[in-house]
N, C-alpha and C positions, 0 to 999 in steps of 0.2 A: 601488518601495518594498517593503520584507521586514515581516512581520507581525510588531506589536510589542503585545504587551497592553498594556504601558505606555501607549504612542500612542493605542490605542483607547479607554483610560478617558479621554485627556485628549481627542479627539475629541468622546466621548459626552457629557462636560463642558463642551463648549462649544455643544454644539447641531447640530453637521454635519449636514447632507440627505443623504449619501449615501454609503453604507459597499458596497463590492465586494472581494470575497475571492476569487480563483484558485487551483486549485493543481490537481494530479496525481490526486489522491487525494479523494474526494466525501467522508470520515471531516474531512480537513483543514476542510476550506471550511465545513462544515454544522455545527462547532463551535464557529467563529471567528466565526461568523453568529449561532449561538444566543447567545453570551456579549454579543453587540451586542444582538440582542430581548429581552434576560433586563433589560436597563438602559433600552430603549425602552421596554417594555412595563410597567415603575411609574409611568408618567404617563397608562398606560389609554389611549392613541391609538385612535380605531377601525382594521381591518386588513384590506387588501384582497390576496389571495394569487393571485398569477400565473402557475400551473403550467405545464409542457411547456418544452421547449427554446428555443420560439419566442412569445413572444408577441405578436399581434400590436401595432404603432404604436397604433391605434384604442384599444385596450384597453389599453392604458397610458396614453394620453392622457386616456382616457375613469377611469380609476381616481387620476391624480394630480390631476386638474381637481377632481374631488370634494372637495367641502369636508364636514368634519367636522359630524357633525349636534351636537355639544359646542361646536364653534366651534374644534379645537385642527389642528394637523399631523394629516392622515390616513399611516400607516404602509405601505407597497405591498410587497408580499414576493415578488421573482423569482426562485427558487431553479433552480441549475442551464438558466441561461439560456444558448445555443452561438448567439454575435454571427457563428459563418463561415455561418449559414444565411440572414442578411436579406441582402437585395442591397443595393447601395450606397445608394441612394435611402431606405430602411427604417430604415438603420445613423444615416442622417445623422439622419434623423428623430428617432431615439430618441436620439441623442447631445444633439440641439435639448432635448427634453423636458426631457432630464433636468437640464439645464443653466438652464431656463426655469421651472422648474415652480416655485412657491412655497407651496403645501401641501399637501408631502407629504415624507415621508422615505423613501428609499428603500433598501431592504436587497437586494443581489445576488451569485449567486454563481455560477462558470463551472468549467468542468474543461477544463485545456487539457494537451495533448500532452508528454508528455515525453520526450524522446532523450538517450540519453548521460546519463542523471544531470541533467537542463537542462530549464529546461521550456523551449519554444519555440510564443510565439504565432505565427499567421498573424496575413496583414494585415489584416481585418476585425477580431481578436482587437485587435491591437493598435492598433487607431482606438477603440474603446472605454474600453479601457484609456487610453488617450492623455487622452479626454474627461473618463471620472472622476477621473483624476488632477487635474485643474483644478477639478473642482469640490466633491470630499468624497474620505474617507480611501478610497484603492483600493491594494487590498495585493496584494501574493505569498505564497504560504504555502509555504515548503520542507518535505518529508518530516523528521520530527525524527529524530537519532542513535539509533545502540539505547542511551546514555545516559543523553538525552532522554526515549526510550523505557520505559526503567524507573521513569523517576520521575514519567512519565504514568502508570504502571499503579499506584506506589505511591498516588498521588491519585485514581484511580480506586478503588481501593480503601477508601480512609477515606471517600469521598465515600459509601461505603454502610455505613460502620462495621465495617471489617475492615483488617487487616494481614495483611502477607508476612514471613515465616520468612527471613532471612538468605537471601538466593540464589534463595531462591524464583520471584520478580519474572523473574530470570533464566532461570530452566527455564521459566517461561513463555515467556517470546519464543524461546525453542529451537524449545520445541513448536508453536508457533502460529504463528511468523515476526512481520513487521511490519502485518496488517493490524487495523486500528485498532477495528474495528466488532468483529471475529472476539475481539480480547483485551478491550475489556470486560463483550460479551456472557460470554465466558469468567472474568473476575474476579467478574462477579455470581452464575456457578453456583457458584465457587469459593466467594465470600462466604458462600454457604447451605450449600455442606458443611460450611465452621468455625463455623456455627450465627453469625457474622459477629465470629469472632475471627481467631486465627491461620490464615492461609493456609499450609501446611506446603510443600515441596519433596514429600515423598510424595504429597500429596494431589492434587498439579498430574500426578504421573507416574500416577498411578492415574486420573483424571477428565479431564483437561486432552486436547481433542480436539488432533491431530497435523495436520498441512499436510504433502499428500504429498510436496512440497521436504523437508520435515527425516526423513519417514519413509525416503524412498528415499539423505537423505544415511546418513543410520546404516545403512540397506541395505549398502553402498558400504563406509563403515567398516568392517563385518563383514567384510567379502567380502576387503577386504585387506590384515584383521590373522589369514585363514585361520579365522573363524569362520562358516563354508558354511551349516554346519546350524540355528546363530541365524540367517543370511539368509534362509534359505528357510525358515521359523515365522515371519518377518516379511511376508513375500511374501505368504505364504499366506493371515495376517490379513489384510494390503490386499485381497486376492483375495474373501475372506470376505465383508469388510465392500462389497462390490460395487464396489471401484474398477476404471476402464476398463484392459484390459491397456495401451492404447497408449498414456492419459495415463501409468500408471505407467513406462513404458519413456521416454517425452518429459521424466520427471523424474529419469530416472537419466542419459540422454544430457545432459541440463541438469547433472550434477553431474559428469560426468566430460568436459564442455567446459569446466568450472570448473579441475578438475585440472591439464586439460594447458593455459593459460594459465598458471597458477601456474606450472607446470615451466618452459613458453618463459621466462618472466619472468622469474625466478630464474636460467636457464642463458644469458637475455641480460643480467644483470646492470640488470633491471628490478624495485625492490621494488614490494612490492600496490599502493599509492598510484600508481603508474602504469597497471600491469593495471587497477586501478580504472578511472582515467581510461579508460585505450582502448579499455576495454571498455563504461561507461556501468554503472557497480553502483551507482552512488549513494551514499547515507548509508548502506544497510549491509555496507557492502565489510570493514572494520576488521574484525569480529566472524566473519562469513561466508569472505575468503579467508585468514583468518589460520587458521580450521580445518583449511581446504583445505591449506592450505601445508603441513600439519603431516602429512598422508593423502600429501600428491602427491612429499616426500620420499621414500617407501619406493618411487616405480617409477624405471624408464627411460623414454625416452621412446618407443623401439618396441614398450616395453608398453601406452602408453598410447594409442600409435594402435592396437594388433590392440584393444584394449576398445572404442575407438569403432568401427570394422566390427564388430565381433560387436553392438553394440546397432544400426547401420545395420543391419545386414540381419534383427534381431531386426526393426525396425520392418515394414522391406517383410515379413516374412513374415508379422504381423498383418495388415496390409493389405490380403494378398494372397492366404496358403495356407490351406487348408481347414482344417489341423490344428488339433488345441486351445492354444488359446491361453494356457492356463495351464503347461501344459506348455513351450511352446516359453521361455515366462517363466524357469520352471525352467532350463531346459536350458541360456539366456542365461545365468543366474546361475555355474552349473557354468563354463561356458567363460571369464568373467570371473575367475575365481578360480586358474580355472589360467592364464590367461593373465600375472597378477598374480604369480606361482610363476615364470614362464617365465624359462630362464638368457639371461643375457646373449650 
């Protein structure tokens, strides 16, 4: 079952023992969780919290047995619980409890594996899931659209008494990508620069921390609209600001394996929506390779395999050679640029 607020108020409305949320993302899970304690927790339940991955059988059975010293439901909070680490005998155990228990409510939540845009339980994962299905609301939590995404940021926003500037919302997730903790930690310092009014477009490009994916895309951009010398003032800031030379080359290699997918796809008469699929980009493929498409027009494709060797042996020679490594960064940049130049 896919995570529905709806579903959840009327759950919560009824009384359910036991609410489990899954997804990819610990931002997803730990939200869909809170909004379930924010509606437990006006009844004053006492609350017994069950940290670590694992907890044991004993200590769950020992925490739901407990009857409230009020007389009401005791509340149990397993947050980030991973079912592939009990053995089978442990699984069934807990599966038994939970199924048996009669007071106490139980709130849990897991991070399971994603491939391809999909998340994919293992089998222990999904004997849990199997179990809470039967016995209270047990959801999936999909990554949301950038969309979505914007009009989470917009509500994160009023939620502290500020708004966004037409587009704003937008430069944000430029800047920051899709992680979910990163943008509203980022809307709350944004909130206190507009003193918790308007959030401006300027004020997100002046303050608004960068994620070296979107940093080293504009890299890339620069580089193959022949503006060299804004690349390397860019570089230079990463370099500045202490990022590793090889993360920064792993996100430039990450941006121009984007490229040449885009070109295959395109020259196999595959639009993004397929690339997506075969490649596993997820929910934000739309936003991400439709920029791409728009960059990976301007080369060939023998252009675009000499840029992947020139960043392969950018890497081995971080790796490997003595030299400096900001330099050699440099020098990457240069040969991308002419490469990008190079006649057909």
């Amino acid at each position: 079952m896919l995570y529905s607020e709806k579903e959840l108020n009327k759950r919560l409305q009824s009384g359910c023992s036991l609410y489990y949320f899954y997804a990819s993302d610990e931002a997803l899970v730990r939200s869909a969780a809170n909004k379930a304690l924010q509606e437990l927790n006006r009844a004053d339940p006492e609350t017994t919290v069950l940290d670590g991955p694992t907890p044991t059988v004993e200590e769950i059975v020992l925490a739901a047995g407990t009857i409230s010293f009020f007389g009401g439901k005791r509340l149990v909070l397993m947050p980030l619980i991973r079912p592939s680490t009990y053995s089978d005998k442990d699984l069934q155990e807990l599966c038994d409890t939970l199924a048996d228990t009669e007071n106490a409510i139980f709130v849990m939540t897991s991070l399971i594996e994603e491939k391809f845009g999909k998340l994919r339980p293992g089998k222990r994962e999904q004997k849990l899931i199997a179990a809470c299905e039967k016995i209270g609301y047990c959801v999936q939590i999909n990554k949301p659209g950038r969309g979505e995404l914007q009009s989470l940021a917009r509500n994160w926003a009023q939620e502290v008494g500020a708004t966004f500037e037409q587009g704003a919302e937008s430069e944000l997730l430029d800047r920051c990508g899709e992680d979910q903790f990163l943008l509203q930690n980022e809307i709350a310092k944004l909130a206190a620069l507009a003193n918790y009014g308007t959030i401006t477009k300027r004020m997100v490009q002046q303050l608004g921390t960068v994620t070296l994916e979107a940093d080293t895309f504009e890299m890339v951009e620069l580089v193959v609209t022949g503006r060299a010398t804004q690349a390397q003032q860019r570089l230079k800031t990463l370099l500045q600001l202490q990022n590793d030379p090889i993360l920064i080359t792993g996100a430039l290699i990450g941006n121009y394996i984007d490229l040449y997918r885009v070109w295959q796809g395109k020259h196999s008469r595959r639009g993004l929506a397929d690339v997506a699929k075969d490649f596993g980009y997820g929910g934000k493929w739309s936003y991400r390779l439709g920029k791409t498409e728009k960059t990976a027009a301007r080369f060939k494709r023998h252009q675009l395999e000499q840029c992947l060797c020139i960043l392969q042996k950018l890497d081995l020679d971080l790796k490997s050679s003595k030299l400096d490594a900001d330099l050699l960064l440099q020098k990457a940049l240069c040969e991308l640029a002419l490469a990008g130049r190079a006649s057909c």
